[in-house]
PLY file of the C-alpha trace (Angstrom):
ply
format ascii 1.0
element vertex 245
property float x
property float y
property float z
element edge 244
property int vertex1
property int vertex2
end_header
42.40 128.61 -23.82
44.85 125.87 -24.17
45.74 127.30 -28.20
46.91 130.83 -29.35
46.39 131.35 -32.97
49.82 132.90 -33.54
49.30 133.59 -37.37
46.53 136.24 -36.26
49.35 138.00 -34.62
51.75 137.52 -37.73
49.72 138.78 -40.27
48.60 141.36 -38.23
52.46 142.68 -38.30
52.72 142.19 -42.20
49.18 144.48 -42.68
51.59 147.49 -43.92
52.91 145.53 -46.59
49.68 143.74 -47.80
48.22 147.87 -48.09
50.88 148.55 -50.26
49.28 145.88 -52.40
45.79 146.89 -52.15
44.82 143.28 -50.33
43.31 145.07 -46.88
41.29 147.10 -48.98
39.57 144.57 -51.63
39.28 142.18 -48.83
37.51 144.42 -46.52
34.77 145.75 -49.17
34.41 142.22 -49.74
33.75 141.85 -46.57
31.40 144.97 -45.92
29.23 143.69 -48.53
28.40 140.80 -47.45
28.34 141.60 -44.34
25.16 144.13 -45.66
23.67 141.48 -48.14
23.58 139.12 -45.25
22.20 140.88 -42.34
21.09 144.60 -43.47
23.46 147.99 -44.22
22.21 149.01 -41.01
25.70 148.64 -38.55
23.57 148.78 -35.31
21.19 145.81 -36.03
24.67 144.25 -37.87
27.10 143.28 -35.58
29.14 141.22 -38.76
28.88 144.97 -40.73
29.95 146.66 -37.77
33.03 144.89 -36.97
33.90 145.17 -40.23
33.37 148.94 -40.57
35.46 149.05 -37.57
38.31 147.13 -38.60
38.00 149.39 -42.29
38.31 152.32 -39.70
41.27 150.91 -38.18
43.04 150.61 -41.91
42.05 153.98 -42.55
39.28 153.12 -45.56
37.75 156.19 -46.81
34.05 156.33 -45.74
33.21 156.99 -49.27
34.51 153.26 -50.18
32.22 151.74 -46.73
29.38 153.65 -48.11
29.54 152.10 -51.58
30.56 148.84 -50.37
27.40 148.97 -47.80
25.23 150.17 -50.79
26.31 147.43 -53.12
25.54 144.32 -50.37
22.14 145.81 -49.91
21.48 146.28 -53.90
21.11 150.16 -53.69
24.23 149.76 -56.25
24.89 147.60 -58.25
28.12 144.78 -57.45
29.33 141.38 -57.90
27.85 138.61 -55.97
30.12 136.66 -53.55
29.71 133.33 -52.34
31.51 132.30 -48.75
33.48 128.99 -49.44
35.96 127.27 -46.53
38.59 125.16 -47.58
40.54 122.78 -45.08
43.87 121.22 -45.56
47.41 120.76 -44.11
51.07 122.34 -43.99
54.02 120.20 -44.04
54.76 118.94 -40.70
50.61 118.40 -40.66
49.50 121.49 -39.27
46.23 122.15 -39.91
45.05 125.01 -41.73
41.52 126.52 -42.56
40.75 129.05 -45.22
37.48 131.10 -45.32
36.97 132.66 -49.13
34.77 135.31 -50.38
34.45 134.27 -54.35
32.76 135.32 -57.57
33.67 132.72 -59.09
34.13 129.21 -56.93
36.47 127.30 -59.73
38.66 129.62 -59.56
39.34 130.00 -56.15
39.38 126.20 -55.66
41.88 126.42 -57.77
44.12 128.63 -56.85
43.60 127.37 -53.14
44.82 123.70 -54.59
47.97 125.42 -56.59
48.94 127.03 -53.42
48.81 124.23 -51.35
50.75 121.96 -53.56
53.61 124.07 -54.57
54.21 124.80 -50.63
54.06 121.07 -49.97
50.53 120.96 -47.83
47.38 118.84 -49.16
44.21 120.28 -49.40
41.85 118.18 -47.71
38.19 117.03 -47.58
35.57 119.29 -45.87
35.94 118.95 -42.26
39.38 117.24 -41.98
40.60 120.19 -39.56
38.10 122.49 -38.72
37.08 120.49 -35.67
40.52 121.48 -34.32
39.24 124.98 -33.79
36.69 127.25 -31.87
35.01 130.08 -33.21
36.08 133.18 -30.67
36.22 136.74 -30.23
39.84 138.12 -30.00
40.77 141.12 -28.74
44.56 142.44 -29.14
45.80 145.68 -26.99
49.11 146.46 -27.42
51.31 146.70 -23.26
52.10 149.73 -23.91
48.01 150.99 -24.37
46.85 149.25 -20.69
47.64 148.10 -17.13
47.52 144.19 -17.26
45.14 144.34 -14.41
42.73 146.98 -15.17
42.83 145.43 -18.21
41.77 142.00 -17.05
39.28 143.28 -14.43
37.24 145.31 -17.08
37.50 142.55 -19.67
36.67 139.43 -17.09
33.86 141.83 -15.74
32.21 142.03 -19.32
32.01 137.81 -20.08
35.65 137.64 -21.56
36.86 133.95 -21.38
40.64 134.90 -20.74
43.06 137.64 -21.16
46.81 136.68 -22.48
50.45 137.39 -22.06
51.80 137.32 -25.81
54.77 139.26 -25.57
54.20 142.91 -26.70
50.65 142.31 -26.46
47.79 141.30 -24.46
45.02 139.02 -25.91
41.30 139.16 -24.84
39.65 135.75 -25.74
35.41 136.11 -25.44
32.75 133.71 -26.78
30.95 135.10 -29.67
28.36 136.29 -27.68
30.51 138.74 -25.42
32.73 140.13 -27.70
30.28 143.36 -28.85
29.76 143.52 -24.69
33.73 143.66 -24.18
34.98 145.92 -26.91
32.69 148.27 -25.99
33.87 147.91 -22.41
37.28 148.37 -23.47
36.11 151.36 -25.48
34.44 153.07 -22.78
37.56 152.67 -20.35
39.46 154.12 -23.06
41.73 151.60 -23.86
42.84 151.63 -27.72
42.82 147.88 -29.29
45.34 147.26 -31.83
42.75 144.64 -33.14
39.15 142.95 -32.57
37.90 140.38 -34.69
35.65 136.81 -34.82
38.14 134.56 -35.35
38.66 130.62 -35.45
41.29 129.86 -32.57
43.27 126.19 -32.25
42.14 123.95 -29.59
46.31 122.93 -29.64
49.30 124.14 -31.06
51.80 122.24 -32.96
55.01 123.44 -33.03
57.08 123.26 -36.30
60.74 123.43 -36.75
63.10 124.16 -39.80
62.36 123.39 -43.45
59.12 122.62 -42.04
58.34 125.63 -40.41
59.62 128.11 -43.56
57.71 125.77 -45.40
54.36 126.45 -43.67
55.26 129.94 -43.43
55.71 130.48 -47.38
52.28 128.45 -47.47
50.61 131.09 -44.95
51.51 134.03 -46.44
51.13 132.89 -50.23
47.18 132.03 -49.16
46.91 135.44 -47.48
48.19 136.92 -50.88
45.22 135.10 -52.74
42.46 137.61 -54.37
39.57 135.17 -52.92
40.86 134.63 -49.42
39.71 136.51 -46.85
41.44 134.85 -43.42
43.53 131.96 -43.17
43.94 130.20 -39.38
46.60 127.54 -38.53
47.33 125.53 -35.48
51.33 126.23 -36.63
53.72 127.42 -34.15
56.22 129.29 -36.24
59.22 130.21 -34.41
59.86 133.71 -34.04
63.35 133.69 -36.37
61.28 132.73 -39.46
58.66 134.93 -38.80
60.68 138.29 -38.78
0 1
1 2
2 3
3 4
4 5
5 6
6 7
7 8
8 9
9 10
10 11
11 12
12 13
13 14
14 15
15 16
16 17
17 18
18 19
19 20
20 21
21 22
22 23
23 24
24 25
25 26
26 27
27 28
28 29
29 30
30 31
31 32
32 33
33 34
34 35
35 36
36 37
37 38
38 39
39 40
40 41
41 42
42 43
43 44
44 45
45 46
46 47
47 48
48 49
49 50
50 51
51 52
52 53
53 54
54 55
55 56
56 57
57 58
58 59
59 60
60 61
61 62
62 63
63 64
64 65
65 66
66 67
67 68
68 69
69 70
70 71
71 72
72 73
73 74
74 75
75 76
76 77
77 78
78 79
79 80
80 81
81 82
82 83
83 84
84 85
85 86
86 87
87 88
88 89
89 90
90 91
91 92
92 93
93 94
94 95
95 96
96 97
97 98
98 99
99 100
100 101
101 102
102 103
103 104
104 105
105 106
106 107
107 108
108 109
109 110
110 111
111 112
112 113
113 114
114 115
115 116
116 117
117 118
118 119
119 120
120 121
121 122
122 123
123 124
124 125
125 126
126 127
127 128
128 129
129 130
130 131
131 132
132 133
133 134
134 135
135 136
136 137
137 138
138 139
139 140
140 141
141 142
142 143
143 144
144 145
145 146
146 147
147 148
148 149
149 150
150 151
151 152
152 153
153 154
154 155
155 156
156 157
157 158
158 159
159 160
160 161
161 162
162 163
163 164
164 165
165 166
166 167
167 168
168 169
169 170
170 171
171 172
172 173
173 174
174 175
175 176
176 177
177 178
178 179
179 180
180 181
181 182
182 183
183 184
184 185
185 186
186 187
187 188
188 189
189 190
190 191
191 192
192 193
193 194
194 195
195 196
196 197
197 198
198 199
199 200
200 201
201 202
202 203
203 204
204 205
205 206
206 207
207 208
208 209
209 210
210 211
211 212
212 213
213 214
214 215
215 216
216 217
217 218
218 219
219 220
220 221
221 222
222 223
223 224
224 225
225 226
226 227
227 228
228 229
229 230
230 231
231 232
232 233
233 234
234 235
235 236
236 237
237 238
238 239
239 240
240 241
241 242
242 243
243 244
């Protein structure tokens, strides 16, 4: 891959503080029940439900709150309807940036998309200004310290994974969509722990930002993560390291 979606890893290492705030949570049900309303509250005919039961696992969700979630998509329970809304724009510096919502009410997240935008200094644009900077992938994170860097490559190469990356303290395991459920479970099975393992929307190229422009984008990033409506927010930014922590 000639990109590396370095937000994934970033907000990955703010989670703890985005629990405190109850955002994992809300966004994951959110998640779960659409997930069920789409494609059945069965997890084994789901694979959208059961990656996101698994990453609920992962934060520790009480099964009681997957249940009800589950229950609510398939309209055993009653719940709020959400409608799946992406919204494209850029950072200062022009990084491009795409935000998938999960809404109840559309006006209101366009809104507060726009307000976010503007008081960072991006522009949200028109509907397909960026997202042809980006391919939809499966991404697999394992921390060094969980797997040998060639066992680890061997088993995921030998179950369709398109890559497996260096990034530091981690490795990343990039599959098409269509091998990802084939190489977590291959992971799984070899008993290697994964930090993370999601469908997510990885840059094509990165473009590396500097200064006011990078704390710029940054403050951007992590106010749209802190939105009620957004769900996942995926940038093309290369944030230096100094800003980041």
């Amino acid at each position: 891959m000639s990109g590396h979606n370095k937000w994934s890893s970033i907000k990955h290492k703010k989670g703890a503080a985005d629990a405190k705030r109850g955002k994992i949570f809300s966004k994951l049900i959110k998640e779960i029940t659409v997930a069920a309303r789409m494609g059945g509250g069965d997890p084994n005919a789901n694979p959208r439900l059961r990656a996101a039961i698994s990453t609920a696992k992962t934060e520790n969700m009480p099964k009681d709150n997957m249940e009800r979630a589950i229950k609510k998509g398939t309209g055993e329970l009653e719940g709020v309807s959400y409608e799946e809304i992406i919204y494209e724009g850029y950072a200062p510096g022009g990084a491009a940036v795409l935000v998938e919502c999960l809404t109840d009410n559309k006006n209101r997240a366009v809104a507060e998309v726009r307000h976010v935008f503007s008081k960072a200094g991006g522009n949200l644009g028109e509907n397909g200004c960026v997202a042809w900077m980006f391919d939809k992938k499966g991404l697999i994170v394992v921390n060094k310290d969980k797997a040998d860097e060639d066992q680890l490559m061997e088993i995921a190469i030998d179950a369709g994974a398109d890559d497996v990356n260096d990034e530091g303290d981690t490795f990343e395991v990039v599959t098409n969509i269509g091998d990802f459920e084939s190489v977590k479970e291959a992971l799984e099975k070899a008993s290697i722990e994964t930090e993370m393992a999601e469908i997510t929307m990885i840059p094509q190229n990165m473009l590396a930002l500097q200064g006011k422009e990078a704390e710029q984008t940054f403050r951007l990033l992590d106010a749209l993560e802190d939105c009620d409506d957004v769900q996942k927010v995926y940038t093309n930014a290369d944030i230096p390291d100094d800003i980041v922590n």
